[in-house]
C-alpha positions in Angstrom: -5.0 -2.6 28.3 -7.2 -0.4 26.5 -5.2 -0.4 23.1 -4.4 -3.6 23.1 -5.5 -5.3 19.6 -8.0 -7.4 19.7 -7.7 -10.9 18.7 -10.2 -11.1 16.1 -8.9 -8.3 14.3 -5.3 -9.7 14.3 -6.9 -12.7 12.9 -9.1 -10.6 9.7 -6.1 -9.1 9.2 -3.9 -11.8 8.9 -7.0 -14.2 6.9 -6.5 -11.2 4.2 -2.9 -11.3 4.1 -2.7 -14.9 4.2 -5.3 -15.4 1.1 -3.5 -12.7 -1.1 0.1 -14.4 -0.3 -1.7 -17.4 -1.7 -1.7 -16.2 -5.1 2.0 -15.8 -4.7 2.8 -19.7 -4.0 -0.1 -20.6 -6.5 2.3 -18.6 -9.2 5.1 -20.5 -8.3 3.3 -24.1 -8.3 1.6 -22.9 -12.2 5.4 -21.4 -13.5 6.0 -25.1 -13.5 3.2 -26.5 -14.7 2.9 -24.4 -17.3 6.5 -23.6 -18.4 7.0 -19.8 -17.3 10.0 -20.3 -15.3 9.9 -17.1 -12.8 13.6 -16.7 -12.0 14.6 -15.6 -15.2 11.9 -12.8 -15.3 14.0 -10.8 -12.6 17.1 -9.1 -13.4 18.9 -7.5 -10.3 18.4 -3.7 -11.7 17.5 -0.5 -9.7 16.4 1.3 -12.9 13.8 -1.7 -13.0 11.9 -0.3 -9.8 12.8 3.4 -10.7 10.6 2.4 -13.6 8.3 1.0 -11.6 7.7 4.1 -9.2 8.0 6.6 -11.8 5.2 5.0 -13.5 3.0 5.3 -10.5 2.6 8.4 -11.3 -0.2 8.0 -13.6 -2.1 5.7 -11.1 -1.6 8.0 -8.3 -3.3 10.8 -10.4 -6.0 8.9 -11.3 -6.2 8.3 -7.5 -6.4 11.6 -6.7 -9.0 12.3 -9.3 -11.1 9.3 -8.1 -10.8 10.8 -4.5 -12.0 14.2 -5.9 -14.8 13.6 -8.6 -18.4 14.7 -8.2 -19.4 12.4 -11.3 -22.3 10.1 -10.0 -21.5 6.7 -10.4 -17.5 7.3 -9.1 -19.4 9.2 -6.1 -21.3 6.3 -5.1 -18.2 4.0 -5.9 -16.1 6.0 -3.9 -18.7 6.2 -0.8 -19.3 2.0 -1.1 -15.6 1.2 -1.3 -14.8 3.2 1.9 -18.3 1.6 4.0 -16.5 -1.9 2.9 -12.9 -1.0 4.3 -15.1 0.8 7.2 -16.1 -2.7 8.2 -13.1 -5.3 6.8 -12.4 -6.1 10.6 -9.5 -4.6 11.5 -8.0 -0.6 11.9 -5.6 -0.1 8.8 -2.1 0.8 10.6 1.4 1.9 8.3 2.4 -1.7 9.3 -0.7 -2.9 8.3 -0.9 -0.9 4.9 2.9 -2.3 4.4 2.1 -5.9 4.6 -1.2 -5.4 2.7 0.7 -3.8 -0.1 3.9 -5.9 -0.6 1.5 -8.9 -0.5 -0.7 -7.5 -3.1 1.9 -6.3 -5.4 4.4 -9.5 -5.2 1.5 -12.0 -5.1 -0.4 -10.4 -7.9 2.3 -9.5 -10.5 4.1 -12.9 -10.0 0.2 -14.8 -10.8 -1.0 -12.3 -13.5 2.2 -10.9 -15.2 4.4 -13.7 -14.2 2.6 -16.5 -14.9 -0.8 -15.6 -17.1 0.8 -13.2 -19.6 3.7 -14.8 -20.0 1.7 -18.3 -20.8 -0.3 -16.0 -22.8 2.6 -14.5 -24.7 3.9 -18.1 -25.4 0.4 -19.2 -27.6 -1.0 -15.4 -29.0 0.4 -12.1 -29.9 1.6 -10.0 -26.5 -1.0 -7.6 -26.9 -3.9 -10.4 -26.8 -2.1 -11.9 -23.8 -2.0 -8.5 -22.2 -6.0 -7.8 -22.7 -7.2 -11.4 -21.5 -5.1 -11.8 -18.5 -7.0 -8.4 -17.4 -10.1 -9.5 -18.0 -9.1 -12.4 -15.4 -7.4 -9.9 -13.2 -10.8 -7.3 -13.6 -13.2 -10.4 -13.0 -10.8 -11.5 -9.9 -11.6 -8.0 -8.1 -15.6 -8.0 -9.5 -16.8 -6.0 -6.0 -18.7 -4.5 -8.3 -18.8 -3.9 -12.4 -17.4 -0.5 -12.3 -14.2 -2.0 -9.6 -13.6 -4.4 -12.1 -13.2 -2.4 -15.3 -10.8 -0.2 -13.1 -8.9 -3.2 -12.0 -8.7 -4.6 -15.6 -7.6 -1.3 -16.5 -4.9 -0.8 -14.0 -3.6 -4.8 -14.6 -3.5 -3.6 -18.5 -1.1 -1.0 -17.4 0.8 -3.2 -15.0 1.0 -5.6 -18.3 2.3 -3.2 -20.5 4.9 -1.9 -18.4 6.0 -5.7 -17.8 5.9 -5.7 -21.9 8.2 -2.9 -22.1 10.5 -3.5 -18.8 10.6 -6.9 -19.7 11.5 -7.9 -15.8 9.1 -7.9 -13.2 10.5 -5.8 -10.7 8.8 -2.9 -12.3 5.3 -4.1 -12.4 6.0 -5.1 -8.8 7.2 -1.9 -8.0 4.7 0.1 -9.6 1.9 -2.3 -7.9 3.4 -2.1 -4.4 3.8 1.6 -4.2 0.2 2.3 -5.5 -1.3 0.1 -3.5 0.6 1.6 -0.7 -0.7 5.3 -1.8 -4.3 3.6 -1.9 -4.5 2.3 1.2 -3.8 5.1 3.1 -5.6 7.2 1.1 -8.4 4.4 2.5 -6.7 4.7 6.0 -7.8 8.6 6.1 -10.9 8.2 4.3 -12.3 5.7 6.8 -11.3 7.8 10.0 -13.0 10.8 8.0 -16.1 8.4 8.1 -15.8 7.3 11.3 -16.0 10.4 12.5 -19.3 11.3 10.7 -20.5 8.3 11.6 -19.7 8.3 14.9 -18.0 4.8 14.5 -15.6 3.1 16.9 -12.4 1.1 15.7 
């Protein structure tokens, strides 16, 4: 009985889930209302998401760095984003971490590169599409000024390797997988502060 999941963590996890999978079906109700058909954005191709992991790489070094620095203000960054995930309601498991990224990385890529820079594409340059979509994407995870610049930067990347892919299963792929990396990098960072803490989960 004792590790049984408690209800109201079932039910944080699944509100968080549920509210990112919303962007997803919002994307699909705005590729008709504003003319950015999704469908033909995909084209069945594994060297699409070999793209699309290879150019993790990048992301997952910056990760790493991030993880690492002493500089101040990533310091205190670093320290905040772990108390949040410390208290988001619910133990981060691999099925968890799964769900959270997939979610993320379909729901998010279909909205922003789908949808927004493609619209954007349609009515200005690529490039300005690209820069204003992620200042959407940067303002839509404003935790904090300095989360939001990274997030603007890492939807710029996303858009530039749609730009240069031209199919969404690399942006998707490259989103999902980092995520993936990130969380669990967040998985072992919280247990690390549980432990100094003396926290229970």
């Amino acid at each position: 009985m004792a590790d049984q999941i408690p209800p109201s963590e079932n039910r944080a996890f699944v509100f968080v889930v549920a509210g990112t999978a919303l962007m997803g079906f919002a994307a699909i109700g705005l590729s008709v209302v504003m003319n950015t058909p999704l469908g033909p954005q995909f084209t069945a191709d594994i060297n699409a998401v070999l793209i699309g992991v290879i150019a993790t790489t990048p992301l997952a070094a910056f990760l790493w760095w991030f993880s690492n620095t002493t500089l101040e203000h990533f310091a205190s960054f670093r320290k905040s984003q772990i108390k949040f995930f410390s208290e988001i309601g619910f133990a981060f498991t691999p099925a968890r971490i799964a769900a959270m990224a997939v979610a993320a990385g379909v729901s998010e890529e279909l909205l922003f590169r789908g949808v927004l820079q493609t619209w954007g594409a349609q009515h200005a340059p690529e490039i300005v599409a690209i820069i204003l979509t992620n200042i959407v994407f940067g303002m839509m995870h404003m935790r904090t000024a300095l989360y939001a610049v990274i997030a603007g930067l890492v939807g710029f990347y996303l858009g530039v390797l749609y730009m240069l892919a031209d199919n969404l299963l690399a942006p998707i792929a490259a989103h999902t997988l980092y995520d993936a990396i990130a969380l669990e990098y967040t998985r072992r960072a919280v247990s690390h502060y549980d432990l100094e803490t003396g926290a229970e989960r």
